[in-house]
BAFI-429841 format. One record per residue (C-alpha): residue in one letter; y, x negated, z negated. Coordinates in steps of 0.5 Angstrom, whole numbers, padded with zeros to 4 digits, always signed. Layout:
BEGIN
AYXZ ...
This chain:
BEGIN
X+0000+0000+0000 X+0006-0003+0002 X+0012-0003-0002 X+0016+0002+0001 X+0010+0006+0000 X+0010+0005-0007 X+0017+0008-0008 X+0015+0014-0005 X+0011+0015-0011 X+0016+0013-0017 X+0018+0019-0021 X+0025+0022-0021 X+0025+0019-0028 X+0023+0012-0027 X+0028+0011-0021 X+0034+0014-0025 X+0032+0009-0031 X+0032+0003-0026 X+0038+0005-0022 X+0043+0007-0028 X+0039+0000-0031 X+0042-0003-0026 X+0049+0001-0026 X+0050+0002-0033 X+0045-0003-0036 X+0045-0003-0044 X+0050+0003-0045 X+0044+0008-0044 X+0040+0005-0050 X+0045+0007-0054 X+0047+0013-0051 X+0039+0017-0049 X+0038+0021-0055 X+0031+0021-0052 X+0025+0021-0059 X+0020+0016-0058 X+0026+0011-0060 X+0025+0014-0066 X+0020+0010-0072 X+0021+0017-0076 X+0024+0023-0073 X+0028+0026-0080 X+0034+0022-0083 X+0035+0020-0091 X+0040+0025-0094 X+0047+0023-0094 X+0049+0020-0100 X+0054+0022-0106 X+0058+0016-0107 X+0065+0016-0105 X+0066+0011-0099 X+0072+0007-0100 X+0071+0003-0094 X+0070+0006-0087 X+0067-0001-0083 X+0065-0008-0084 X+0067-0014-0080 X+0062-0019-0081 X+0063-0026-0080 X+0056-0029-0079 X+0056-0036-0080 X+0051-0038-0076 X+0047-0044-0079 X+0051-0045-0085 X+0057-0048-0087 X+0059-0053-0092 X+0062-0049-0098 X+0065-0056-0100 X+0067-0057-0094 X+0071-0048-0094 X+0072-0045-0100 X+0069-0050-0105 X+0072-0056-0105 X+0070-0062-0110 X+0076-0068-0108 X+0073-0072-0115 X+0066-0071-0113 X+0067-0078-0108 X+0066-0079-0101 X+0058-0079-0102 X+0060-0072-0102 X+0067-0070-0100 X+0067-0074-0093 X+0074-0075-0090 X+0075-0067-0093 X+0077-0070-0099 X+0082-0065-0101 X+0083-0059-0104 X+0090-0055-0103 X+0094-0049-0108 X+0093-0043-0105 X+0098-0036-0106 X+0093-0035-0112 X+0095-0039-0118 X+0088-0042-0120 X+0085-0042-0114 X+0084-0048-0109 X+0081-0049-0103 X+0080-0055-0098 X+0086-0057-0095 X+0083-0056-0087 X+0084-0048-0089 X+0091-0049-0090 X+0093-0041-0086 X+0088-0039-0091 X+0091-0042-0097 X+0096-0037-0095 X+0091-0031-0095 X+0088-0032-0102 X+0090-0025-0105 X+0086-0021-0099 X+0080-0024-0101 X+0076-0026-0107 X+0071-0033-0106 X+0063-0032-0109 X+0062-0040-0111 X+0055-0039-0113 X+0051-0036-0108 X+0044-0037-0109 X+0037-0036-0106 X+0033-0043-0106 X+0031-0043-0098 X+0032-0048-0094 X+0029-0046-0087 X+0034-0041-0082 X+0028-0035-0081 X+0027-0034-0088 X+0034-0035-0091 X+0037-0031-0084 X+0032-0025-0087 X+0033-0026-0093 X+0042-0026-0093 X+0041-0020-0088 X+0036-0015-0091 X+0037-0018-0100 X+0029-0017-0100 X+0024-0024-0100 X+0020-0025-0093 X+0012-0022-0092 X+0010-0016-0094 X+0007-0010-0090 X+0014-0008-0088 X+0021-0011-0084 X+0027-0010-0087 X+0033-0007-0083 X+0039-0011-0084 X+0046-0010-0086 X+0047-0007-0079 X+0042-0003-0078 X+0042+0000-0085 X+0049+0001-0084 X+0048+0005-0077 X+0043+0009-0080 X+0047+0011-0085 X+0054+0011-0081 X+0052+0012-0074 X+0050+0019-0069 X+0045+0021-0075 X+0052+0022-0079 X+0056+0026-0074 X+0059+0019-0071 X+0062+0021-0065 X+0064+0016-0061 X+0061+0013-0054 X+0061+0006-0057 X+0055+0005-0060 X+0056+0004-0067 X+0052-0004-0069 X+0056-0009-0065 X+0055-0016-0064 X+0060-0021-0061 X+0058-0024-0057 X+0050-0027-0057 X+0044-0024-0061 X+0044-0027-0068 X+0035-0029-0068 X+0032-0030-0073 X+0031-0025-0076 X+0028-0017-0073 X+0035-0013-0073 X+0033-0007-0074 X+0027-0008-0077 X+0022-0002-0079 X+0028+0003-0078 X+0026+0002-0069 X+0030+0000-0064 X+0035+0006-0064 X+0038+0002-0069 X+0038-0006-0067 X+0046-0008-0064 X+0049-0008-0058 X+0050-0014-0056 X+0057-0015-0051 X+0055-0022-0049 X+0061-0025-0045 X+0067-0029-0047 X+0073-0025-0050 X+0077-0031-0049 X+0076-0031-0042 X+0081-0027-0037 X+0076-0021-0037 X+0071-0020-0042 X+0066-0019-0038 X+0061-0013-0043 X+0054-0013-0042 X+0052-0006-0039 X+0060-0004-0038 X+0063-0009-0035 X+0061-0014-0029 X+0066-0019-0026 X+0066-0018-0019 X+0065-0010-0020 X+0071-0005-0019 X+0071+0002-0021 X+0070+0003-0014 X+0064+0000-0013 X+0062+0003-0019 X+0063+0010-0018 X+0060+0009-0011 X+0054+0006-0013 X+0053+0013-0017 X+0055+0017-0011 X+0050+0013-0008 X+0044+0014-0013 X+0046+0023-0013 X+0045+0023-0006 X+0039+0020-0006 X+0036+0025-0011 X+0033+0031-0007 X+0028+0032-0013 X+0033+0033-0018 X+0037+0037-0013 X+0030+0042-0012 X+0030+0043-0019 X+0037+0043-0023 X+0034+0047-0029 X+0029+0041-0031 X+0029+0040-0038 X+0027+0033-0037 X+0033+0033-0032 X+0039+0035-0035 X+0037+0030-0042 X+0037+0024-0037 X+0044+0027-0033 X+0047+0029-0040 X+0045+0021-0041 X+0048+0018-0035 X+0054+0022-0037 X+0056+0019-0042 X+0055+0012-0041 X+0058+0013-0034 X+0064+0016-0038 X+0064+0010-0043 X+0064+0005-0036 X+0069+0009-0033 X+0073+0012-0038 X+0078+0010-0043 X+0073+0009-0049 X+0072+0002-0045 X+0079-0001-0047 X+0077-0003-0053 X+0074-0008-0050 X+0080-0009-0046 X+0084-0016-0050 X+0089-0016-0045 X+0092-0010-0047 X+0095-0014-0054 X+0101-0017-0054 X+0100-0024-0051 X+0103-0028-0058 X+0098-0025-0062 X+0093-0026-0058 X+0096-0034-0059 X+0096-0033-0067 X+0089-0032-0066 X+0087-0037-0062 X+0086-0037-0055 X+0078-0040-0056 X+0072-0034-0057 X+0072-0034-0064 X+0079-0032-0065 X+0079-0027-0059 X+0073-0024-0062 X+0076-0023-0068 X+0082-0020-0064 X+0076-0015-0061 X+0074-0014-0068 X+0080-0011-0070 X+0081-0006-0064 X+0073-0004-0065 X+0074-0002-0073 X+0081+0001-0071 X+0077+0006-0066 X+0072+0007-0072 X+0066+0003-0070 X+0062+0002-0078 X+0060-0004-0077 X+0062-0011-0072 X+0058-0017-0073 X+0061-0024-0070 X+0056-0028-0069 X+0060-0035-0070 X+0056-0040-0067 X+0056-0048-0068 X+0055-0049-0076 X+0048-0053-0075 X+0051-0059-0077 X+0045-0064-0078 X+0049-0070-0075 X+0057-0072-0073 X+0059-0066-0079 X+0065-0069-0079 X+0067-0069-0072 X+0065-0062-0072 X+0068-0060-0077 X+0076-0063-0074 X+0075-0058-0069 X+0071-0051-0073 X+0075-0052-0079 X+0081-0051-0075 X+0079-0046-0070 X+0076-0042-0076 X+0082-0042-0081 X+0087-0039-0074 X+0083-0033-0073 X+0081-0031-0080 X+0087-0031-0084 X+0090-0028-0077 X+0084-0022-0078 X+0086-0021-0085 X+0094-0020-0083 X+0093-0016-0078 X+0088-0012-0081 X+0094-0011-0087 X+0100-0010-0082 X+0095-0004-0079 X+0093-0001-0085 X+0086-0002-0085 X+0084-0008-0089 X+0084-0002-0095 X+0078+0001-0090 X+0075-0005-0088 X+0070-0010-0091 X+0071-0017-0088 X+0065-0021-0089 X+0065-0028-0089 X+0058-0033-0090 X+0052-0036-0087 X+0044-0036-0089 X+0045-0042-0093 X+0050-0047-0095 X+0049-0054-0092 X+0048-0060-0098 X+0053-0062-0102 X+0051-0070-0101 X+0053-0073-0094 X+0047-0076-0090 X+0050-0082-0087 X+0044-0086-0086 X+0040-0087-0079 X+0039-0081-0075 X+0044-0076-0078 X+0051-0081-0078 X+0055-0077-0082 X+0051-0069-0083 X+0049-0064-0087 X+0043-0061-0089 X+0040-0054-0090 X+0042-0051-0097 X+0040-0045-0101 X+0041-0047-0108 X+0048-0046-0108 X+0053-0044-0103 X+0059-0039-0101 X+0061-0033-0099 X+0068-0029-0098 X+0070-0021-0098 X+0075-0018-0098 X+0077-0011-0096 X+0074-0005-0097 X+0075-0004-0104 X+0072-0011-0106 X+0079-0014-0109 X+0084-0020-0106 X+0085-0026-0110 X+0078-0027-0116 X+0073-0032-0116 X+0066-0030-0117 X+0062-0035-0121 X+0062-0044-0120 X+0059-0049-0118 X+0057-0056-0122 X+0062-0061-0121 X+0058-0064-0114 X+0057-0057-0112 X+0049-0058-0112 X+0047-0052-0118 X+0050-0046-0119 X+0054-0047-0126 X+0055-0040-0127 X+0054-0033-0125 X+0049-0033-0120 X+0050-0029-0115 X+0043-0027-0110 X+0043-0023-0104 X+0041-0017-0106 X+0047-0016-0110 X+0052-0018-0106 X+0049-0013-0100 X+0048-0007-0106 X+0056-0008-0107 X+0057-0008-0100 X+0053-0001-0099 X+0056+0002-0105 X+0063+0001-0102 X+0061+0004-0095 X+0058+0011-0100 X+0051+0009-0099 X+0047+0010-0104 X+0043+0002-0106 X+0038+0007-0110 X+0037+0012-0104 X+0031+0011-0099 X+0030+0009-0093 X+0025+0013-0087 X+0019+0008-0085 X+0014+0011-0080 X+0009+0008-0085 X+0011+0014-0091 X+0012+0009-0096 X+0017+0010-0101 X+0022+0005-0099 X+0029+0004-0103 X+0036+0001-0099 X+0035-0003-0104 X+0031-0007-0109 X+0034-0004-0116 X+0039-0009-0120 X+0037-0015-0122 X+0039-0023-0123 X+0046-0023-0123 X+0047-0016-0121 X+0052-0013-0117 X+0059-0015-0116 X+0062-0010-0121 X+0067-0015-0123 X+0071-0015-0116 X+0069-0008-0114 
């Protein structure tokens, strides 16, 4: 059978999902409400709790960073330890001290509060990315969902979330390491944009395509319609009218004005420079216009803190890039009324060690650490301007008030309204909770 004559035999169905796959690429994942993409086919009761926070900005720090190095900074400990980062600076909080690379930050202060005992005591990137995203220990008979996912669960279409946008977003690439969605099914995982919001266009996966005009888009849409005489023979089709209800939507979001958002041309071009003209800065900017439209939860998957050699040399172009565009999200998220509403999560799946490896083959890096390292909130409900718990002199043990992931995920939860004692669905029928009960060091009470 020849391959022309194989066509004849596709269904209309088939051929519709492989022509809108082409058109509207991954948009109609998240647009099809079709039930076999479903692990379960009941959504958990909404949760009493008073949400004061709307959305989460989550900056992943891909790899981890150096809590020294960020917002832990140890000038006595020595050059062992501090590298040429060997300065701390006052911020606009009176006590608090961060590393003189993050100057715009030190300014910022007072809209964020500094976790400096983070701890979990897992070195390897899969474990410690499960473990920070989910709050629970690897193995079992489940996959957790991540913070995300629970988040699109609780705040997405099930909840009444009426946009086109889908409601788990990553800028730009997928994180890895770890199942996303886990046993909550594909409905669940993010839309990646892929492309590069620094770039003239930002091209989005699945809603813009560099080279393709509205034009040829509406055209290659005219072109699939004239070719469906099924479709036409049968109008009434049940089956039919999901997948035209389907390719509505996500043609109205490839062709519609919801696609804007993605739009960074749009913004003035001076605060597109506060931000930084590089992919982190934009896809800060990017993360504010998502929230702004009333997307729960943006990750930015922030690449590039895998420091095992030349830290340093790294660190002169990070540090400086990661301070203009975070202390320029915190502002304008205040300027617009929206910090009060959204939650800014900094922090990676581990910290790095406090010890610099200059020996033969690291020059000059820093290793995996679990044991003790950072991370920032701010917004949503958690205060500005606290430390939460310290570090030991050379930032290697936690001093005080340990802080696990399980802690600080139930608090984001309970800003959200989501109730971390509540259960979540599985397709196994077990009994599962959003989170493990307190325990440890207990929720971040004294920041929320």
């Amino acid at each position: 059978m020849s391959d022309y004559s194989k066509a004849d035999h596709i269904s209309r169905r088939e051929f519709l999902k492989q022509g809108l796959g082409i058109m509207a690429g991954a948009t109609i994942l998240y647009l099809c409400d079709i039930p076999l993409a479903r692990a379960f086919e009941t959504v958990p009761k909404p949760s009493q709790l008073r949400a004061r926070a709307k959305s989460v900005i989550q900056i992943w720090m891909w790899g981890g960073p150096s809590h020294l190095d960020t917002f832990d900074p140890k000038p006595n400990a020595g050059p062992d330890y501090c590298g040429p980062l060997n300065q701390a600076m006052p911020t606009n909080v009176n006590g608090i001290q961060i590393n003189a690379a993050l100057p715009l930050l030190a300014n910022q202060a007072d809209k964020y509060s500094i976790i400096r005992s983070m701890t979990h005591g897992i070195n390897g990137h899969e474990t410690a990315s499960y473990v920070m995203q989910t709050g629970r220990k690897p193995g079992g008979r489940l996959v957790y969902p991540c913070m995300g996912a629970v988040v699109c669960l609780f705040k997405g279409y099930d909840y009444g979330y009426k946009g086109l946008i889908p409601p788990y977003i990553v800028l730009t690439q997928p994180q890895g390491r770890f199942s996303e969605a886990g046993f909550l099914g594909q409905k669940y995982k993010p839309f990646a944009t892929g492309g590069d919001p620094a770039q003239k266009r930002f091209a989005v996966a699945g809603i813009v395509t560099e080279g393709l005009t509205d034009k040829h888009q509406a055209d290659r849409r005219a072109l699939l319609h004239s070719l469906d005489s099924l479709g036409k023979a049968m109008p009434d089709n049940k089956d039919f009218k999901k997948l035209d209800a389907c390719e509505n939507k996500a043609y109205s979001l490839i062709l519609g004005e919801e696609r804007n958002v993605f739009d960074l041309s749009l913004e003035e071009d001076k605060l597109r420079d506060d931000y930084g003209r590089n992919t982190f800065g934009q896809s800060c900017l990017a993360a504010r216009r998502l929230v702004e439209r009333g997307v729960p939860w943006v990750t930015i998957n922030y690449r590039g803190w895998d420091t095992h050699k030349h830290h340093f040399e790294t660190m002169r172009k990070k540090l400086p890039e990661m301070d203009k565009g975070m202390a320029r999200l915190l502002t304008d998220l205040k300027d617009r009324g929206l910090l009060d509403s959204t939650i800014v999560l900094w922090g990676g799946e581990f910290g790095r060690g406090p010890k610099v490896q200059w020996e033969e083959p690291w020059n000059g890096g820093r290793s995996h650490y679990g044991k003790c390292f950072t991370w920032v909130v701010a917004g949503g409900g958690f205060k500005g301007g606290c430390v939460v718990g310290a570090s030991d002199a050379r930032g290697e043990e936690v001093k005080e008030r340990p802080v696990y992931p399980h802690d600080l995920i139930g608090s984001v939860y309970e800003l959200m309204g989501i109730d971390p004692e509540g259960s979540l669905p599985n397709s196994m029928g077990l009994s599962v909770k959003v989170m493990p009960s307190e325990g440890g060091g207990g929720r971040l009470r004294e920041i929320m």
